[in-house]
NUTOR-503078 format. One record per residue (C-alpha): residue number from 1; residue in three letters; x, y, z. Coordinates in Angstrom, 2 decimals, always signed. Example, Ala and Ser with C-alpha at 12.3 -4.5 7.8 and 13.67 -1.06 7.14 Angstrom:
(1, Ala, (+12.30, -4.50, +7.80))
(2, Ser, (+13.67, -1.06, +7.14))
//
This chain:
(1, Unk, (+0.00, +0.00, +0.00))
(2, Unk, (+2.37, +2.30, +1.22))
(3, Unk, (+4.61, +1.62, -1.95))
(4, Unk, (+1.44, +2.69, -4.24))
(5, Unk, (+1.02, +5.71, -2.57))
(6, Unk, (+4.64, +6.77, -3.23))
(7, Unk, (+4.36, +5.94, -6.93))
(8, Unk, (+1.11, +8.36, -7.23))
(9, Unk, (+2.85, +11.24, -5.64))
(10, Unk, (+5.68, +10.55, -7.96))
(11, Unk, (+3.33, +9.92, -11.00))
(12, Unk, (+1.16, +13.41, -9.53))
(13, Unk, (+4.48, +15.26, -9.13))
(14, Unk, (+5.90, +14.29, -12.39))
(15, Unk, (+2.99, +15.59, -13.87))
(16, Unk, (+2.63, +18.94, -12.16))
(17, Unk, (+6.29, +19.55, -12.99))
(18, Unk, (+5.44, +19.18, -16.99))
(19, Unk, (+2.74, +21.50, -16.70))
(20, Unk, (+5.37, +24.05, -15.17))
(21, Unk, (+7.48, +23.96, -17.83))
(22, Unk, (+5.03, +24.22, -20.47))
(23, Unk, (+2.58, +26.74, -19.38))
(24, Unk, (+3.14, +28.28, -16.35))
(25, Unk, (+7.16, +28.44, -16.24))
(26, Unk, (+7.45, +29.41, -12.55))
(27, Unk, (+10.75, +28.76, -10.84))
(28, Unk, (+11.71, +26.72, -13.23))
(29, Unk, (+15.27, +25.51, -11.53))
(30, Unk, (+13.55, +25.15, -8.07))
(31, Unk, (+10.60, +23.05, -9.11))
(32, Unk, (+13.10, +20.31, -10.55))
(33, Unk, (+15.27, +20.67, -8.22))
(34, Unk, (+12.25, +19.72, -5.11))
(35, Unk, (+11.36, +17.38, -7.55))
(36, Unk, (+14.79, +15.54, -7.84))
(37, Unk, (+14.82, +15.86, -3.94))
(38, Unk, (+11.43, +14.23, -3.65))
(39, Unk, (+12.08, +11.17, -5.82))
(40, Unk, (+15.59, +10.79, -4.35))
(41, Unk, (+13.92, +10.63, -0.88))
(42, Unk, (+11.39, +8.16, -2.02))
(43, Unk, (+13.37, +6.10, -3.26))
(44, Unk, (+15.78, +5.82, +0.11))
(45, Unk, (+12.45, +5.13, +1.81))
(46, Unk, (+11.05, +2.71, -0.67))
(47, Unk, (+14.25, +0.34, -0.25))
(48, Unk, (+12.73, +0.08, +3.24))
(49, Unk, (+9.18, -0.77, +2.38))
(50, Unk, (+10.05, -3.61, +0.40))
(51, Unk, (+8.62, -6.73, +1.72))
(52, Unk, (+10.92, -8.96, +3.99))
(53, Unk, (+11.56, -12.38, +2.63))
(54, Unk, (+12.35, -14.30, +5.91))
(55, Unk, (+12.81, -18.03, +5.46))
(56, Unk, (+11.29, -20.70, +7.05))
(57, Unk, (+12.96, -21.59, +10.32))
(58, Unk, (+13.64, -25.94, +9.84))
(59, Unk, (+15.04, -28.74, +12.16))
(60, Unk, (+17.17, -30.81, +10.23))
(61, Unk, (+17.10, -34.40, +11.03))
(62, Unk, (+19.33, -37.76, +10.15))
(63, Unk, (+17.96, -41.16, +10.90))
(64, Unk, (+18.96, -44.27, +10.18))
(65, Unk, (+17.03, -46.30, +6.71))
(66, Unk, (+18.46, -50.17, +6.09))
(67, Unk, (+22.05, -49.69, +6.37))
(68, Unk, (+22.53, -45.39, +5.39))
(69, Unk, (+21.17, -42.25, +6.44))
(70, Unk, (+18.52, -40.27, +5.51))
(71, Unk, (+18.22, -36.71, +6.18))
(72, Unk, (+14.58, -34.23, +6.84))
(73, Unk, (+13.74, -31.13, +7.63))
(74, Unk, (+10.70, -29.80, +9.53))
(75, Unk, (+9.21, -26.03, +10.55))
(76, Unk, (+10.59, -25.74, +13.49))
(77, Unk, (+7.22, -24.14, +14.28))
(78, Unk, (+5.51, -27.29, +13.75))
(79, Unk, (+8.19, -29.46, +15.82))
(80, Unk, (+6.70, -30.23, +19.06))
(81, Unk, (+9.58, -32.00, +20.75))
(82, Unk, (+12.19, -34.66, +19.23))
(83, Unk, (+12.52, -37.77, +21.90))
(84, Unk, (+16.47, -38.29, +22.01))
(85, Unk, (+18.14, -39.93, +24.97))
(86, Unk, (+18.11, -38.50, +28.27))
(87, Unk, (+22.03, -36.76, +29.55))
(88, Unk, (+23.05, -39.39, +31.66))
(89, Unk, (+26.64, -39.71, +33.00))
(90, Unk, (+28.06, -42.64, +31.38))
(91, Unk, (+32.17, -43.43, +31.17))
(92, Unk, (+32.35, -46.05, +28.45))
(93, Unk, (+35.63, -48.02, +28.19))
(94, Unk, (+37.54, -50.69, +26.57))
(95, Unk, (+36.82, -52.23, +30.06))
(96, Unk, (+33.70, -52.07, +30.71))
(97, Unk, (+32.28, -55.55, +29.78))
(98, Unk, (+35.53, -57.18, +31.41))
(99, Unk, (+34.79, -55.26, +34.72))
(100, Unk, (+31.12, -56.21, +34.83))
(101, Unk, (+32.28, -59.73, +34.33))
(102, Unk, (+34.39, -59.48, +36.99))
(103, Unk, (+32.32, -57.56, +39.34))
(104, Unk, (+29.10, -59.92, +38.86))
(105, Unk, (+25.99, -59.13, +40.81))
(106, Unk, (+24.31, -62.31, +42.32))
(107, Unk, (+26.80, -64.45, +41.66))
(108, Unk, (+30.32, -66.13, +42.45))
(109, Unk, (+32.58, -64.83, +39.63))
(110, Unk, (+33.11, -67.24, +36.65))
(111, Unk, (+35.63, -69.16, +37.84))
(112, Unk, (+34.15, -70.33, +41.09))
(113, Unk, (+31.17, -70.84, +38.47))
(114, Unk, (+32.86, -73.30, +35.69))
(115, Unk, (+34.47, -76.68, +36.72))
(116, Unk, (+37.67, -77.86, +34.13))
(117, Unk, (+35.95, -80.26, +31.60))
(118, Unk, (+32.53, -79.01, +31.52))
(119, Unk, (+30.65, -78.53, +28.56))
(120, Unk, (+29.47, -74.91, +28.19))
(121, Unk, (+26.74, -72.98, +26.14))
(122, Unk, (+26.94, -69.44, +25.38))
(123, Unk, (+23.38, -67.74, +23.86))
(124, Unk, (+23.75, -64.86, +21.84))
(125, Unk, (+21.58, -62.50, +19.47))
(126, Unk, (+20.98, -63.49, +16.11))
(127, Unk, (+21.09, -61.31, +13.13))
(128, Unk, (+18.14, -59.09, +14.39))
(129, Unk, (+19.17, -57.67, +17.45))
(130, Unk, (+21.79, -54.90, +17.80))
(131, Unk, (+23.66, -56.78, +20.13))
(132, Unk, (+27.44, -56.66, +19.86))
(133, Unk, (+28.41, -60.06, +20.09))
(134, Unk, (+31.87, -59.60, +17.84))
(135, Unk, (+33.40, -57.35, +20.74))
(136, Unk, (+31.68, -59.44, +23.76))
(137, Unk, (+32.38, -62.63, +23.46))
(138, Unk, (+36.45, -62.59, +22.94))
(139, Unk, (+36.05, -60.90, +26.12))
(140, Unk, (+34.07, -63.75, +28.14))
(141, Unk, (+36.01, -66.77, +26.27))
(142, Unk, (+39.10, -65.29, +28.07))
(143, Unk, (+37.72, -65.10, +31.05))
(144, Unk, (+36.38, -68.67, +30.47))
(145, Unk, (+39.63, -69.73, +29.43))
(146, Unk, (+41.27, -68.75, +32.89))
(147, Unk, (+38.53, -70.38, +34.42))
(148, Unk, (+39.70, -73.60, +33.01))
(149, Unk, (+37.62, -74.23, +30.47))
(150, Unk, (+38.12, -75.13, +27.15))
(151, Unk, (+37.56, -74.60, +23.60))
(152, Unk, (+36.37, -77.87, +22.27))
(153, Unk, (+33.82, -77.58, +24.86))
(154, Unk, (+31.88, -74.54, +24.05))
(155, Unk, (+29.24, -73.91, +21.86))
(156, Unk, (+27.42, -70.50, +20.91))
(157, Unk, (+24.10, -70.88, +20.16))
(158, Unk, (+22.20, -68.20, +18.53))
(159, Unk, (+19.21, -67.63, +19.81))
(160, Unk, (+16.76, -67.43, +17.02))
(161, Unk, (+13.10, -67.09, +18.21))
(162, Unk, (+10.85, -68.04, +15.31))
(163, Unk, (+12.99, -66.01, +12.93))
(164, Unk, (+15.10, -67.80, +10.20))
(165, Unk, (+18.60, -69.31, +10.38))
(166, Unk, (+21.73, -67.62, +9.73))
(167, Unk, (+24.30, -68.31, +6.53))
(168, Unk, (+27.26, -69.00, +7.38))
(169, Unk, (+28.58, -65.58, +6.37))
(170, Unk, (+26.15, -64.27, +8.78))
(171, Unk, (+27.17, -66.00, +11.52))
(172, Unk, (+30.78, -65.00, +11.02))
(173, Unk, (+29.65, -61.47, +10.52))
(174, Unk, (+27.87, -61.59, +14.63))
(175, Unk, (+30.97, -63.45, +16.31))
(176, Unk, (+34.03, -62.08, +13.96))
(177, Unk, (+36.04, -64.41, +11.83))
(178, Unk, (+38.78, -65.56, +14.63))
(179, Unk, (+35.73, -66.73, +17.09))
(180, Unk, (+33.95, -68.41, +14.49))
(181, Unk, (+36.88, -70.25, +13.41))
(182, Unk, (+37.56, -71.55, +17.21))
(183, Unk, (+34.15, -72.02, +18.70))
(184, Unk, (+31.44, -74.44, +17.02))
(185, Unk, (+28.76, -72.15, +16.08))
(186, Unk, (+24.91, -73.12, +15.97))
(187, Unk, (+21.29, -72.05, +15.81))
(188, Unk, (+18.72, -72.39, +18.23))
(189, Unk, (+16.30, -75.30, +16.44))
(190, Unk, (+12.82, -74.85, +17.68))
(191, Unk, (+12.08, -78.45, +16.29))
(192, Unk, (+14.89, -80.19, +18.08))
(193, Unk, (+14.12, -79.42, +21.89))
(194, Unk, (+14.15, -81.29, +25.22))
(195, Unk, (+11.27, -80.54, +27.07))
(196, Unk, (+11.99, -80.31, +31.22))
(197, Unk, (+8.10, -79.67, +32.48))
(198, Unk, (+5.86, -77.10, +32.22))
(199, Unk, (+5.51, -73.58, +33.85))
(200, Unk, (+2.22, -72.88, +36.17))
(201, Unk, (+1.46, -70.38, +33.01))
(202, Unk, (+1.02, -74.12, +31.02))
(203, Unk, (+4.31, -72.87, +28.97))
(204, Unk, (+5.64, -76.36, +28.26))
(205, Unk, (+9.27, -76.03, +29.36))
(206, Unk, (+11.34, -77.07, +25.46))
(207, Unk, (+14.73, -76.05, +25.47))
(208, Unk, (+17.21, -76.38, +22.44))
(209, Unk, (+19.10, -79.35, +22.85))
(210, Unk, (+23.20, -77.86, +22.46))
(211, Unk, (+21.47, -75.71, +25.48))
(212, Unk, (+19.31, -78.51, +27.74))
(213, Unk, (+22.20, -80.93, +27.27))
(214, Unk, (+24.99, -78.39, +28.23))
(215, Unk, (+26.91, -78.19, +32.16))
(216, Unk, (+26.68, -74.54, +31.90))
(217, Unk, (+24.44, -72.09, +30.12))
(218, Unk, (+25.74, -68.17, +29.48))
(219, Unk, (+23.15, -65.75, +28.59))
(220, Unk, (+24.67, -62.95, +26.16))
(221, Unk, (+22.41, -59.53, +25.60))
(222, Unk, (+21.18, -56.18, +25.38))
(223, Unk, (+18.89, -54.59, +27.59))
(224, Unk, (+16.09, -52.43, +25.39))
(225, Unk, (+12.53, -52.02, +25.59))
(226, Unk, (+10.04, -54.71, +24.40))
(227, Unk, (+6.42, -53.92, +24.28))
(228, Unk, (+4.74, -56.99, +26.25))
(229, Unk, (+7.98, -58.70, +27.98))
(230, Unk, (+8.63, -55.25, +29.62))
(231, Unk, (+12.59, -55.56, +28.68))
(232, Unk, (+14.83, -57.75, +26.79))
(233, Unk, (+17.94, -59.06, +28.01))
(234, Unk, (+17.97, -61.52, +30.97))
(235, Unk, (+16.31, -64.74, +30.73))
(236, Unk, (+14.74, -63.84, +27.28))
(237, Unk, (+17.72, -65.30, +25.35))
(238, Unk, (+16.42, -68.98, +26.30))
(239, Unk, (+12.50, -68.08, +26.52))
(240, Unk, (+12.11, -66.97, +23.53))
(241, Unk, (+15.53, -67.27, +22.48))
(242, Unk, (+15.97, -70.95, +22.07))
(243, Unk, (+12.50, -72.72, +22.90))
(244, Unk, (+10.12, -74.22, +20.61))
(245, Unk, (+7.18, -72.84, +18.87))
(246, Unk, (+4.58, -74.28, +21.20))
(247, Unk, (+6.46, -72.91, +24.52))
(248, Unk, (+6.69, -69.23, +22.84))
(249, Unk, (+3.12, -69.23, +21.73))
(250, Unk, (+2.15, -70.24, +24.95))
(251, Unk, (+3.82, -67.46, +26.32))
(252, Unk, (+3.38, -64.59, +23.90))
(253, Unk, (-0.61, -65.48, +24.40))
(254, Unk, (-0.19, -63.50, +27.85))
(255, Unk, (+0.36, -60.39, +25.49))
(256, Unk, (-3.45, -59.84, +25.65))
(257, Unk, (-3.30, -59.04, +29.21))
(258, Unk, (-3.24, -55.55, +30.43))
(259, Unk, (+0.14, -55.64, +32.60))
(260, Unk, (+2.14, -56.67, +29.88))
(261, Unk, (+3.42, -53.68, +28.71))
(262, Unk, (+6.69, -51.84, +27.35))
(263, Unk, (+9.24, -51.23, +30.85))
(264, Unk, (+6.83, -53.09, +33.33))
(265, Unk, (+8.28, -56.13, +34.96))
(266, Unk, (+6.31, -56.28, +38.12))
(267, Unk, (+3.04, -58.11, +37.80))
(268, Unk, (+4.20, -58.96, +33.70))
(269, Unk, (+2.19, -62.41, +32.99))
(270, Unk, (+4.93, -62.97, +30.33))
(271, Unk, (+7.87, -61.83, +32.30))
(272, Unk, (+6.72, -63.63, +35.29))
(273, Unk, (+6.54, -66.81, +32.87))
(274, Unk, (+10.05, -66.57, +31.63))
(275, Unk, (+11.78, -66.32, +34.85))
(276, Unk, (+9.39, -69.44, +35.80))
(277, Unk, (+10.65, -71.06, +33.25))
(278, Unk, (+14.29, -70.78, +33.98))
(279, Unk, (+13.83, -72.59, +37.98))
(280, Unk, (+13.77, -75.68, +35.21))
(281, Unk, (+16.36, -74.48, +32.68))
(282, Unk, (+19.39, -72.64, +34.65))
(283, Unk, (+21.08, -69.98, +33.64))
(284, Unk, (+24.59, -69.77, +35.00))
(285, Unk, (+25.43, -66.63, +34.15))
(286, Unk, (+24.75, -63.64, +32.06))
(287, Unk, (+26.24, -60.34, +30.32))
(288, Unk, (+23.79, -57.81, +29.07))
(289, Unk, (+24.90, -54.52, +27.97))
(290, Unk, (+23.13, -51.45, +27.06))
(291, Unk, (+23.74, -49.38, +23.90))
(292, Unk, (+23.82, -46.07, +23.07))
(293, Unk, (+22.31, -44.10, +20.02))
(294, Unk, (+25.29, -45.00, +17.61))
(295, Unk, (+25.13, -49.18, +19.30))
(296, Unk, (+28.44, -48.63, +21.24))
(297, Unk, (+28.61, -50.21, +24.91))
(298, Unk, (+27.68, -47.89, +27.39))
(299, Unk, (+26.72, -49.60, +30.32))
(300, Unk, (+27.19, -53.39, +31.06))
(301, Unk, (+25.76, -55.74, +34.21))
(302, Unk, (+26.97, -59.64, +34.36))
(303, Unk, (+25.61, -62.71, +37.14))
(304, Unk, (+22.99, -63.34, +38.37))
(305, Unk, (+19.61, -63.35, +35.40))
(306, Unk, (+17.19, -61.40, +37.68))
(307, Unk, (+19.51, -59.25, +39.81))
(308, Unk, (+22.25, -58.33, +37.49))
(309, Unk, (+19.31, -57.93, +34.40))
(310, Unk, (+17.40, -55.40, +37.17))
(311, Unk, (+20.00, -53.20, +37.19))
(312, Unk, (+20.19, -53.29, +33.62))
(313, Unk, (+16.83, -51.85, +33.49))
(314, Unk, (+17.08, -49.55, +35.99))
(315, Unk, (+20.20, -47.92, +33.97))
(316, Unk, (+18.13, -47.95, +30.77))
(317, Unk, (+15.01, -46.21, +32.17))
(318, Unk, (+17.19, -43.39, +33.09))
(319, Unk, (+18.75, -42.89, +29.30))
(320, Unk, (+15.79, -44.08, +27.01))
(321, Unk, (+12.69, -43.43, +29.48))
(322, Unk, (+11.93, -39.60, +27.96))
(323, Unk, (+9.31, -37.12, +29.29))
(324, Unk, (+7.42, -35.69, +26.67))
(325, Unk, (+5.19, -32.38, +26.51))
(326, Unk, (+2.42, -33.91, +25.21))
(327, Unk, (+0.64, -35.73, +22.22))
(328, Unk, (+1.14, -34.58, +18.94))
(329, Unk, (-0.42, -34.78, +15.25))
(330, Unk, (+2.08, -36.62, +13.56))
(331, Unk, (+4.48, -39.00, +14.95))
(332, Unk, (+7.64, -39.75, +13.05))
(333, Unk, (+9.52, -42.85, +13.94))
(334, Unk, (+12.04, -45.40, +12.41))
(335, Unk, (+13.98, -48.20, +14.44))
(336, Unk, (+16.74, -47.02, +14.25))
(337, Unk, (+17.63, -48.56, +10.60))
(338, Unk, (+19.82, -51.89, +10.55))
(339, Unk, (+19.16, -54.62, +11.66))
(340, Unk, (+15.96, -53.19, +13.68))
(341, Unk, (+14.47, -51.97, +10.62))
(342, Unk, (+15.41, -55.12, +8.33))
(343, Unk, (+11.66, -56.68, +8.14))
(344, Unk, (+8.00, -55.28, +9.74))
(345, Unk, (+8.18, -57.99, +12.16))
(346, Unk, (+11.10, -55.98, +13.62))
(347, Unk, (+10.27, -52.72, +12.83))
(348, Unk, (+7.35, -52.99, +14.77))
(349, Unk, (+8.60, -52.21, +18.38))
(350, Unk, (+8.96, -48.22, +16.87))
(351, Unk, (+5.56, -48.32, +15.79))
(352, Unk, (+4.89, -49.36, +19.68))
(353, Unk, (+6.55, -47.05, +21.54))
(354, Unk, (+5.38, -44.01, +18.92))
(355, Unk, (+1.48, -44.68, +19.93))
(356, Unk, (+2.08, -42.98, +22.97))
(357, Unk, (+3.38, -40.00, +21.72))
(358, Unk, (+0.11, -39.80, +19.23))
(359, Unk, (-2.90, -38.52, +19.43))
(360, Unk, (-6.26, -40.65, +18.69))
(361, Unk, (-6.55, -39.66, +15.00))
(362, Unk, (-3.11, -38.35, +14.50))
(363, Unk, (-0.62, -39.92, +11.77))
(364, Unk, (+2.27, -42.19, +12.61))
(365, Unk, (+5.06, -42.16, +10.40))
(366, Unk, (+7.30, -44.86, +10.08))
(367, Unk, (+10.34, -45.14, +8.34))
(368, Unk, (+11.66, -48.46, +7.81))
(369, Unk, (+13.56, -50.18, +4.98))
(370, Unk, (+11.95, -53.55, +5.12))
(371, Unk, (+14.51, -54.98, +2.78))
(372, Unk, (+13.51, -58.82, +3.60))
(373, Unk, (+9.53, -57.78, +3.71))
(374, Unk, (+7.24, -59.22, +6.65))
(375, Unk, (+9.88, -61.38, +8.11))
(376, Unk, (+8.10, -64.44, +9.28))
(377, Unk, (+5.38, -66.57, +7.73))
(378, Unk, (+3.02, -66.19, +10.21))
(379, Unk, (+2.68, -62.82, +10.15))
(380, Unk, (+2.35, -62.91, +6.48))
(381, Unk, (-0.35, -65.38, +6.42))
(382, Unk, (-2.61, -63.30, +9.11))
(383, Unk, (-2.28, -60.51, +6.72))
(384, Unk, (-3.01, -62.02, +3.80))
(385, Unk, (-6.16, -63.75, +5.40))
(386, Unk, (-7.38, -60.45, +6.37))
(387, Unk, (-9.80, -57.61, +5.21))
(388, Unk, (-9.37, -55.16, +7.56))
(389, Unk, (-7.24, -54.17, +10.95))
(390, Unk, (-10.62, -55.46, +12.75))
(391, Unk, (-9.96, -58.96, +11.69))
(392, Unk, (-6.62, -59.00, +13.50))
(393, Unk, (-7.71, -58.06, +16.51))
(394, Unk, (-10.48, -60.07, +16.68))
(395, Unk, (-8.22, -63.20, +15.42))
(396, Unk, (-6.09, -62.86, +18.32))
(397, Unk, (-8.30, -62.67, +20.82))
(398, Unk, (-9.93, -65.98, +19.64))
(399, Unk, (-6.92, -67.75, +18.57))
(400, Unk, (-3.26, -66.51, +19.55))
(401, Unk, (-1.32, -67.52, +17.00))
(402, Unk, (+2.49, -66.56, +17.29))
(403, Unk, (+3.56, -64.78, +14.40))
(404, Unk, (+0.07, -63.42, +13.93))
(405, Unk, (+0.34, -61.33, +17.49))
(406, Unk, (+2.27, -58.48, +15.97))
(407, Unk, (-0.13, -58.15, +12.95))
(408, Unk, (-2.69, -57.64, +15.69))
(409, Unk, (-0.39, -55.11, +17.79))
(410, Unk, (-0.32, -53.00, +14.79))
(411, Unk, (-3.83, -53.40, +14.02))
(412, Unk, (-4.66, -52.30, +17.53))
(413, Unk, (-2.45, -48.91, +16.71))
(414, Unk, (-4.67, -48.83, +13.55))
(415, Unk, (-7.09, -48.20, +15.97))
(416, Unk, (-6.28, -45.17, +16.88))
(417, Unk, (-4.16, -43.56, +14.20))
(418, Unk, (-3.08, -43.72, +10.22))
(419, Unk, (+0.31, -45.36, +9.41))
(420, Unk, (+2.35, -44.31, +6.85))
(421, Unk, (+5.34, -45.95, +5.94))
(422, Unk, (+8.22, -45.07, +4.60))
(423, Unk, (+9.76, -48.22, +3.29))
(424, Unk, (+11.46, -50.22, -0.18))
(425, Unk, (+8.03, -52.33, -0.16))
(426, Unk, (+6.02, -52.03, -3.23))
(427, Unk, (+2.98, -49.56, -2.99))
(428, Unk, (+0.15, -51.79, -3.43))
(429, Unk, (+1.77, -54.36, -1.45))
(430, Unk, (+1.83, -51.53, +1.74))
(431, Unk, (-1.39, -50.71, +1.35))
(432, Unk, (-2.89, -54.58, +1.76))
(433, Unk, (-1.44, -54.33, +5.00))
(434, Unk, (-3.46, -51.64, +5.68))
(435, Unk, (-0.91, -48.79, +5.63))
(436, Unk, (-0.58, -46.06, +2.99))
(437, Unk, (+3.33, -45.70, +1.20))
(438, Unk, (+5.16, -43.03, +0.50))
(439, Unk, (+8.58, -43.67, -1.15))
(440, Unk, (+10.41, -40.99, +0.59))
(441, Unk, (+10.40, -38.97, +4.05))
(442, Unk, (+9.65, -35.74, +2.57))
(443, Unk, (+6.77, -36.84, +0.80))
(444, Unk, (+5.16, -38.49, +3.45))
(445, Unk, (+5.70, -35.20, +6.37))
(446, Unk, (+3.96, -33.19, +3.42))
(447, Unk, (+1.12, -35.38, +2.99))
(448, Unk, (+0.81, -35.76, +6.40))
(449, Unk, (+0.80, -31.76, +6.92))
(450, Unk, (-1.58, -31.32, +4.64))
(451, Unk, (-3.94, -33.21, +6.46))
(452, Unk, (-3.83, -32.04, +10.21))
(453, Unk, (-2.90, -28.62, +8.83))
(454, Unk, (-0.27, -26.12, +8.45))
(455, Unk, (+0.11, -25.74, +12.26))
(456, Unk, (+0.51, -29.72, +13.27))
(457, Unk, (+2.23, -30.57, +16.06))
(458, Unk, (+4.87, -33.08, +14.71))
(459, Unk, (+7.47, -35.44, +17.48))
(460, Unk, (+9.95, -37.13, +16.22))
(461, Unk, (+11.53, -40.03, +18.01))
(462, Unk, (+14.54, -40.94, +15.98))
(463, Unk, (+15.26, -43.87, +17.92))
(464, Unk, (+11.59, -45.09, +18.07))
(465, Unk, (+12.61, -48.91, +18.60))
(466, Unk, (+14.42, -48.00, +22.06))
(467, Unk, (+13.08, -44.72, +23.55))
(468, Unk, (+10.38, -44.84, +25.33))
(469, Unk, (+7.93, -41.59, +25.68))
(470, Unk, (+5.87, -40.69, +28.69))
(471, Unk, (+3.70, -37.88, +29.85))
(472, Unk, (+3.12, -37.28, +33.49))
//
């Protein structure tokens, strides 16, 4: 406006000056001289008046997608809060496992533990978890080996779940060439297992054989969240870790219940089932560590499988157990990228900790690779066999079927929000499992900002498969 006005007193200036010259001729040099003082004036001013191109204040962002980064930007205006790990003083070291081993916590130290001669059985992660077996385990065969024991007589046993078994390249790739080429390396076989009982839960007690058959069993972990066993780590690695299909549906049906939740322990059906489970199939000894952001070792707890895992948990509450404002619109979280994010069974756990952080209605968004698709059979076939979310939920509650169960859990968060997903998976085959694909990030915060509007409240949780949002 102000800008017009200037250009009519110019335009009506201009003007009156002409006239001047040709009829009136009256003070000729001191009419064009006000009037080169006016327009030079106007000018200096107009410079102000032009309109201020501010940009758009962003966050930028980097997450992890299969095995590279990605990187995002949001309005900061629209950012509501990004869920990162709490500041807690840690003082990681080259000697941190060793000293945990050394310092155990409800237990003798290993060699009071392992007799000369006695066959031993180490469980570690498979190919899924983030767990850094490679740098662990040199560090507890050393400490076995001044304990007496020997080579010949250990086995590590991956412990497999219901997921699929390793290549041999794989297996080298979790334990590091010089292990593998010492210690006879196995998986967990769910069809090969030595049943010991059954749990007061009516969990029958089957136990991979290299495991039920061995002197000594050593548990090998990380401590995270898990969204119905409370936390991994402890006695997971032999319920689920190297049990049969029957015994883990049996327990994974307690999902259902209320109590069994992401970081509760006390009262957990299925927590309270595992470490049932182990009075019939002892564990010796265990290492769990805790990771940070980037998967280095942070903070480590060896012994006893309930007293040294508690600490564990209490450590990880205070670095991934993050106080949040409030709900928002739109909810962007990933795993974490690989291995979390190499399948939707895995990817899953982000999709469970983000419903918290989501309003009823809102839009999740999760970004996941999903190089090797659904990830177990199971889960495939529930999808497949289904019409709608509704279906899910309703199949589990008649029939728990493992496998199935985390079809339902995401059918339950269907419930209450959209799911878009961010993944390599073909479009059409996204959307039969009830989710609508975008191919990149950007595309997906856009179409999600177009629908809850310009002034969405967006969190983004980075690290969606371990931190764990809360509101007070």
């Amino acid at each position: 406006m102000a800008r017009r006005i200037i250009a009519w007193v110019l335009l009506i200036g201009f003007v009156l000056l002409i006239l001047n010259i040709m009829l009136l001729q009256f003070q000729l040099e001191i009419s064009i001289g006000a009037y080169l003082v006016v327009c030079v004036g106007f000018l200096f001013y107009g410079k102000n008046l032009k309109p201020k191109t501010t940009e758009l204040e962003l966050n930028a962002y980097e997450i992890g997608y299969g095995k590279k980064k990605i990187k995002f930007k949001i309005p900061t205006k629209n950012v509501l809060t990004t869920v990162t790990l709490n500041e807690v003083p840690v003082n990681p070291s080259e000697t941190i496992v060793l000293d945990a081993i050394r310092n155990p916590i409800g237990t003798p130290v290993l060699r009071e533990i392992i007799q000369p001669g006695e066959t031993i059985a180490i469980i570690t992660s498979d190919i899924t978890r983030p767990m850094p077996s490679k740098l662990v385990l040199p560090i507890l065969l050393d400490e076995l080996k001044l304990a007496g024991a020997n080579e010949k007589d250990i086995t590590i046993v991956f412990a497999l779940g219901c997921h699929r078994k390793h290549t041999d390249d794989e297996m080298k790739t979790l334990v590091g060439e010089d292990v593998f080429s010492k210690i006879k390396c196995v998986d967990g076989d769910m069809d090969d297992c030595i049943n010991l009982g059954t749990t007061s839960f009516g969990t029958p007690i089957d136990v991979a054989r290299p495991v039920a058959e061995a002197d000594r069993v050593i548990c090998l972990g990380n401590i995270e969240y898990h969204y119905f066993a409370g936390y991994s780590g402890g006695a997971k690695a032999v319920m689920p870790g190297v049990s049969s299909r029957a015994a883990i549906q049996s327990n994974h049906s307690q999902m259902v219940q209320e109590a069994a939740a992401t970081g509760v322990i006390e009262g957990n059906p299925v927590r309270n089932d595992i470490e049932e489970f182990i009075q019939h199939a002892p564990i010796d000894f265990i290492v769990n560590v805790v990771l940070d952001e980037t998967k280095n070792i942070v903070f480590a707890v060896a012994g006893d499988f309930i007293k040294a895992h508690r600490v564990g948990c209490t450590f990880l509450d205070t670095m991934y157990k993050v106080e949040i404002p409030g709900k928002a619109d739109i909810v962007i979280t990933t795993p974490g990228g690989y291995p979390k994010d190499i399948n939707l069974y895995q990817a899953q756990k982000a999709l469970d900790n983000a419903k918290t952080a989501v309003k009823d209605g809102g839009i999740i968004i999760l970004v996941a690779a999903c190089n090797e698709f659904l990830g177990e059979h199971v889960f495939e076939k529930w999808y497949n066999e289904a019409k709608c979310p509704a279906d899910l939920i309703q199949r589990v509650q008649e029939n728990f079927e493992l496998g199935g169960h985390k079809a339902a859990a995401i059918a339950m968060i269907l419930e209450r929000a959209r799911i878009f997903l961010v993944s390599d998976m073909q479009d059409d085959f996204v959307r039969t499992l009830f989710m609508e694909p975008y191919k990149t990030i950007d595309q997906a915060i856009s179409a999600a900002i177009a629908d809850k509007g310009k002034d969405a409240q967006i969190t983004v949780m980075p690290y969606g498969g371990s931190t764990l949002p809360y509101i007070k």
